[in-house]
Structures are given as C-alpha cells and as structure tokens.
N, C-alpha and C positions, 0 to 999 in steps of 0.2 A: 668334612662334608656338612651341607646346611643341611635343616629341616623343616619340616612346613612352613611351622612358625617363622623361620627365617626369611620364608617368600611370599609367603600367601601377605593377600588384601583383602580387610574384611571377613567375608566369611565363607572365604572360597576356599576350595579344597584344593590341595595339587595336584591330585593325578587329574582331576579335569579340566583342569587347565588348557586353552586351545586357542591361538587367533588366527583366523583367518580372512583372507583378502578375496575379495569377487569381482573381476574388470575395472580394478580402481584407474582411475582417469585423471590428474592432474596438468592444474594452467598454473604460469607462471608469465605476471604481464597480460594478459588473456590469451596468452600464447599455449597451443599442448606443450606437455612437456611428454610425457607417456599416456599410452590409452590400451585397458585389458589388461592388468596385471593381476594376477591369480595365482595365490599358493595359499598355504595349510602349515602350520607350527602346532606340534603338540609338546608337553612336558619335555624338557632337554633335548631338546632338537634346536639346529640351526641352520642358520641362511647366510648363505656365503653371495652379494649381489656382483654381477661382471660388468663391464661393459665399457666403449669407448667412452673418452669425456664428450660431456654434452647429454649422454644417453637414461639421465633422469635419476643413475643411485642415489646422490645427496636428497635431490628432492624425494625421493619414495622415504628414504628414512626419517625429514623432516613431516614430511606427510603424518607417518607412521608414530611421528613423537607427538603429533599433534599442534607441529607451527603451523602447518600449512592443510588449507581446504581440502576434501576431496571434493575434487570437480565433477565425478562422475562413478558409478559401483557401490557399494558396499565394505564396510571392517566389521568383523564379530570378533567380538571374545565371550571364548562356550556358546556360541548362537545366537549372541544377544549383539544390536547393533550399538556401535561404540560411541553412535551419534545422543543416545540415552542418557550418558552422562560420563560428556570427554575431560570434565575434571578426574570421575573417577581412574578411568584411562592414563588419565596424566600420571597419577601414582603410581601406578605398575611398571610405569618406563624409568629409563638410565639413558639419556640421549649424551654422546661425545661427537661432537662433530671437528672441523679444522679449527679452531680457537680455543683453548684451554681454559680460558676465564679466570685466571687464578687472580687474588687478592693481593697486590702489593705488597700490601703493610703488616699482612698476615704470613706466619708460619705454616710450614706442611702439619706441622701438630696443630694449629688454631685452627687451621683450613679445615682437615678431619674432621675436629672435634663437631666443628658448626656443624658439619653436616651427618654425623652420627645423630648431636643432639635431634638435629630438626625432624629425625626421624627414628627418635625415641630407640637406641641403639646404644649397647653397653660400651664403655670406654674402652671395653679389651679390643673391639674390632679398630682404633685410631694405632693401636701399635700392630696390630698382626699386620694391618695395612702397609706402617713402615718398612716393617720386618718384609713384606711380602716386594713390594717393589725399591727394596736396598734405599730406603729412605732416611734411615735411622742418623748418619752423620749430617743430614741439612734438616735434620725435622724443628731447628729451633732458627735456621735463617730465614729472613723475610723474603718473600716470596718474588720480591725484586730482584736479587740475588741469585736467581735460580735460570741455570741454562735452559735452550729450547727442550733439551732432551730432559732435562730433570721436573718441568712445569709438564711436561705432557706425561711423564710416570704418577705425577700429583695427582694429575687429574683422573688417570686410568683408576690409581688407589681410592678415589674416590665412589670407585665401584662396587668396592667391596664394603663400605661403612655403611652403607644406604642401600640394601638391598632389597632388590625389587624382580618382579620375574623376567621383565624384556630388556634385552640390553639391544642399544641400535647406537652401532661406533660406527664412524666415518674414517676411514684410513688411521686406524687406532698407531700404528706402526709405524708412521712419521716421525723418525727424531730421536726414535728406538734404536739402542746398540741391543746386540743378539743376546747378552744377558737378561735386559730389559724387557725383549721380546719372548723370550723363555717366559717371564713373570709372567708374562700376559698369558700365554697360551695357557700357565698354570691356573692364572684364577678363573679364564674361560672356564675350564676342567671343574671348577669346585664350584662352579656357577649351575653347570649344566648337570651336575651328577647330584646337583640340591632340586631339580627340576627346573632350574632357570631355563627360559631361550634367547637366542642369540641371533639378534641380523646384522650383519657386516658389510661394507665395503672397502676391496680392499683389492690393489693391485701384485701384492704378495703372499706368495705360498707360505703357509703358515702348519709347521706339518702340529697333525694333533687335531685340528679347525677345520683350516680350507679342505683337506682332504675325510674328512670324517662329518661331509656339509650337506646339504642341498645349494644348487646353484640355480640363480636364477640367473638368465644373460636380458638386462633392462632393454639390447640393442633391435630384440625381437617386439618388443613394444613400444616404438617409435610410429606415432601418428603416422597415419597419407598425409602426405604433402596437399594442401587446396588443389581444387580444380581451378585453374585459371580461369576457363569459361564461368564454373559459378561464381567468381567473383566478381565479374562482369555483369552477372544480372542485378 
C-alpha cells in the first residue's frame, strides 16, 4: 500500500483530494461531442465510463487529461478551477489511451527506469513493476520485440513507477490475457487503497473495478441534434 507521499503534488494533502466535473461541454472539429457531464471523485473512488462508440468516453478522458479544450462547464480539483494552472493538473494525471507509445530501441527495464527517474522515484518501483506485470524474462529485450499484448502490460507498469492521484485508461484490457488482466485489477487495488482515483473506459467487466465503480453512461450526454430551421436563418 502507498502513502501520501506516494501520491500527493505539492503540498496537498490526501484525504482532500477531490475532482470534480460541472456540465463539462466538449467540440471536436467544432462539432459537440458531449454537453452536461457532471460527477464528483473523491480520495479512492472510481469512474467506470459506458457507452456506445461515437458517445464521447475517449474524448472526456482526453479532455480530462488535458489534450483537449473544455468547450463549455467547469473541472475543479478541491474547489479550485483547473483552468488556474493546467500544467499543475497535468502532473497529477496517468493518461493510457489506445497507442502504447513504447521506445523501440529501448528495454522495459530503460523504459521504466526513464520514467521512474523523470519523476524522481526509487529504482525499487522499475522491478516491483516487472515483477507486478510478469515482465521480468523480456525486461532486457528491445522494445521492438515485444508483442501487442506485452507493449500494452509495459505501458500499464508504467503506472505504477510514476505515481500520481488520477489514473484515466482507455480500454486498458486490449491485448490483455486474464493473467495480465488480474495484474491490472491488482495494481488498480494498491492504486486506490494509496488514495489514488481511477476513470476508465472500458467495454469489459472487470470484477474488483467495474463492479466496485461509479458509472457514468456518456450516451445520456449526447448533444440535440440542430434545429434544421435555425440553420436556415
């Protein structure tokens, strides 16, 4: 289990730790993509997101990591709006989305290590990592080498070297065999009971997570379609 120090930024404490969303509104293209979305995260809690494709999860979690605009509402974290200063925002998050980004020419042990150092984190977490998702026999092949399913457990381990309070995975479970997927469920667990939170999207029951979640369904937040007539004026 983590400890404050483990998660906190700056000089924020964990148990008040809190973000919340107010009618957040996003375009894509100047297109809506969703408009009104509203929830509440406190210390170890999570967000399990539903909904058909097309109905906005990837973009709210892009949103939420800070790629993309809010078009319209409000983000706080503890009360404060996150438009104040979205660098600091940016450290607090873990964004995994569909692309792993992993380093060719680098090793799951270099890979680690980079991102342990870059955020000032002891070398023990680049092995428990290994250890944590059965990395240990490719931790010294190059990262070219590495099947779909072994570059997307790299990337998940790199959740746990760099730890930060929000995690926002996009169909983390892509590519996962049920071992694989057990890892995950565990380091969610030692994420959430350090007071991490957790927003996910994800078309799979995931017992431990999806069931132990808040769900939001994106499909309840799908824009009106234009009035034809006002387009006409």
């Amino acid at each position: 289990m983590g400890t404050p120090n483990d998660m906190a930024t700056g000089d924020e404490s964990l148990p008040a730790r809190q973000l919340e969303a107010r009618e957040l509104g996003c375009l894509r293209g100047g297109w809506p993509i969703f408009a009104g979305v509203t929830f509440a995260l406190s210390a170890g809690e999570a967000l399990v997101l539903v909904g058909t494709n097309g109905s906005g999860k990837s973009s709210l979690l892009r949103l939420l990591a800070g790629y993309l605009p809010v078009a319209a509402g409000e983000l706080l974290w503890r009360g404060v709006p996150l438009s104040k200063d979205p660098d600091l925002h940016r450290s607090r998050t873990r964004y995994l989305g569909h692309l792993d980004a992993i380093k060719a020419a680098l090793t799951p042990r270099e890979d680690l290590s980079f991102w342990a150092q870059l955020h000032a984190q002891p070398d023990r977490r680049v092995e428990a990592a290994l250890a944590a998702f059965s990395l240990q026999e490719l931790a010294d092949r190059p990262g070219r080498m590495l099947s779909a399913g072994q570059r997307r457990r790299l990337a998940l381990a790199r959740l746990t070297v760099s730890p930060a309070p929000l995690w926002l995975l996009d169909e983390p479970t892509v590519g996962l065999d049920t071992a694989s997927q057990k890892a995950l469920v565990a380091a969610i667990a030692r994420h959430r009971a350090a007071g991490g939170m957790l927003i996910m999207a994800t078309h799979q029951a995931l017992p431990g997570v999806t069931d132990a979640a808040q769900r939001l369904d994106m499909n309840r937040y799908r824009p009106l379609p234009p009035d034809p007539e006002a387009l006409l004026l």
